[in-house]
C-alpha positions in Angstrom: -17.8 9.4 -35.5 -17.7 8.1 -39.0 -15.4 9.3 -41.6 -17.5 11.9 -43.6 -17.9 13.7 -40.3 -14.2 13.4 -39.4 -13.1 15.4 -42.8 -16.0 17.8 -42.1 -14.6 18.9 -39.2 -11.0 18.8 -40.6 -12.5 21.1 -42.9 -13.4 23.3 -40.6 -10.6 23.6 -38.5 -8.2 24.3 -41.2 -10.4 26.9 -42.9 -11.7 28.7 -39.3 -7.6 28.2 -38.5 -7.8 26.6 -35.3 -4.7 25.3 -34.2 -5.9 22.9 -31.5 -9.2 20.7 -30.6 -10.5 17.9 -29.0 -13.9 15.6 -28.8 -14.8 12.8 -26.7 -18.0 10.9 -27.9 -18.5 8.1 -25.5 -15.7 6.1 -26.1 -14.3 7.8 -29.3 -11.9 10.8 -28.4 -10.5 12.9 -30.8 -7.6 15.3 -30.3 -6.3 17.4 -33.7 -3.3 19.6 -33.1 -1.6 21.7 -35.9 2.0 22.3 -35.8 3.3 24.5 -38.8 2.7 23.1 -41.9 1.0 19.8 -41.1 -2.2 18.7 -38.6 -1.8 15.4 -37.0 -5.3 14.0 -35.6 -5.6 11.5 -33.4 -8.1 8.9 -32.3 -8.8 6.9 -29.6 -11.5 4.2 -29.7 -11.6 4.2 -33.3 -9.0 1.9 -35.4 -8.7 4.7 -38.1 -6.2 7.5 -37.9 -5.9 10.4 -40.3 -3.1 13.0 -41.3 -3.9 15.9 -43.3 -0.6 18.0 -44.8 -2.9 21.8 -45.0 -0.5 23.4 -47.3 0.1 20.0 -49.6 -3.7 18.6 -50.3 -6.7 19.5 -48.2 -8.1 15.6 -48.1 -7.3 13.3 -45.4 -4.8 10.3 -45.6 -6.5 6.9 -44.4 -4.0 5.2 -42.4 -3.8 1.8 -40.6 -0.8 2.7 -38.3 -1.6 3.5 -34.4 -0.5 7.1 -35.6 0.7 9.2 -38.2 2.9 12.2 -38.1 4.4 14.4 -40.6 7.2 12.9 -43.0 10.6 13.1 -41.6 12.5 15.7 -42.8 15.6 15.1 -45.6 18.5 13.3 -43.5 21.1 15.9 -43.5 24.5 15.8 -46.1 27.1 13.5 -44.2 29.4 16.6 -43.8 26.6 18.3 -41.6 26.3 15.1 -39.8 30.0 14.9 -38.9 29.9 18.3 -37.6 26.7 18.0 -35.0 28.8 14.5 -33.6 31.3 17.3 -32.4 28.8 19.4 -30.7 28.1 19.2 -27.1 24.5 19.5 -25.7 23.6 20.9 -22.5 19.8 18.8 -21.2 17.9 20.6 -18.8 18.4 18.4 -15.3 14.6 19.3 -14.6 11.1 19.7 -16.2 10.1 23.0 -15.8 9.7 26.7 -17.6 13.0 27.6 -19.9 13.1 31.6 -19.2 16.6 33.4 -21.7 17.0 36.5 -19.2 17.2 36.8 -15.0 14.2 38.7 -15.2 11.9 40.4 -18.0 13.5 43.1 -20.0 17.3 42.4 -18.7 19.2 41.0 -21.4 19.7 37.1 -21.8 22.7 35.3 -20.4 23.9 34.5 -23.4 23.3 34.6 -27.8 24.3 32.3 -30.3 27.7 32.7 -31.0 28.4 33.6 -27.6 31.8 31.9 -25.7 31.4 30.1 -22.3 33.2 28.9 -19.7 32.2 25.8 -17.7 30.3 27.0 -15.2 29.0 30.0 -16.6 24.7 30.4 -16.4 23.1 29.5 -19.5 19.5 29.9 -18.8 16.8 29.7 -15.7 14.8 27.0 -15.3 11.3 27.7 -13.2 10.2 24.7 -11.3 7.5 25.0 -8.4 8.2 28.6 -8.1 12.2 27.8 -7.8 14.3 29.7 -10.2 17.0 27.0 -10.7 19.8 28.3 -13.0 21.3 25.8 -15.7 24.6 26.1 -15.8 27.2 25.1 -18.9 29.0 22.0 -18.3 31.8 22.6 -21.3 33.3 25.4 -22.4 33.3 26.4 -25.9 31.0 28.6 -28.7 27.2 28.3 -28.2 26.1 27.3 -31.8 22.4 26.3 -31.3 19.5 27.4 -28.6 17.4 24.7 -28.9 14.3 26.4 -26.4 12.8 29.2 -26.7 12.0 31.7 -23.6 8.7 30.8 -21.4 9.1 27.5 -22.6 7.8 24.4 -21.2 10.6 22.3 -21.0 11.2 18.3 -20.3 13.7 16.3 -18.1 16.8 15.5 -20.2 15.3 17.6 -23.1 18.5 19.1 -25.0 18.7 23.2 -24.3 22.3 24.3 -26.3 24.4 23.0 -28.6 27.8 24.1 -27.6 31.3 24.2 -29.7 33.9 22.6 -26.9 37.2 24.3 -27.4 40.2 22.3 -28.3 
């Protein structure tokens, strides 16, 4: 695949709005993903590695790094940065589904802003058709839900942000 083809079917993609494809050609594979704002593509077997921002410029980005991503996002004001130090996160102990609620339509165990006692449920984590409940390790004021319900979560991947009391 050379690179007239590749930004032809960047094109595409971004104006038919498809938010996820891949290609293998032989030993060239191709896998573009867009997430928000940006489309990452990826290539294997080819040295050549493209970005393209969709709402910023519609043209490609030649690159010589293995991969390139979206920028980082502005480094947060030192005040901000004080204040997540203080926070305590509770990581899921397993890889599996993130659900809110016990079941669908019953209300969630807990909202942002909520207060919680060590001990108390958090969330359900569905692993190999176990229900495995997460419970909160600290007690204090839930200030961030960092996973959203049906989820695929990660081992170790961070669920809550929680206040602790003092």
């Amino acid at each position: 695949m050379n690179l007239r083809e590749l930004k032809e079917l960047i094109e595409f993609l971004i104006e038919k709005e498809i938010a996820e494809f891949e290609l293998e050609r032989g030993d060239v594979k191709v896998r573009i993903k867009r997430a928000g704002e940006h489309m990452v593509v990826h290539g294997h077997g080819d040295p050549r590695f493209f970005a393209v921002p969709s709402a910023a410029s519609p043209a490609p980005v030649l690159a010589s790094s293995p991969a390139v991503a979206a920028p980082p996002a502005a480094p947060a004001a030192p005040v901000k940065a004080v204040e997540e130090e203080t926070l305590h996160t509770v990581k899921s102990p397993i890889v599996g589904t993130y659900y809110e609620a016990p079941s669908p339509g019953a209300p969630p165990f807990i909202k942002l802003g909520d207060t919680v006692v060590e001990g108390q449920v958090l969330c359900i984590v569905e692993a190999m058709k176990l229900l495995n409940e997460i419970e909160s390790d600290a007690a204090g004021e839930v200030v961030k839900i960092l996973a959203t319900n049906g989820q695929p979560i990660e081992y170790g991947q961070e669920l809550f942000a929680i206040r602790p009391k003092k």
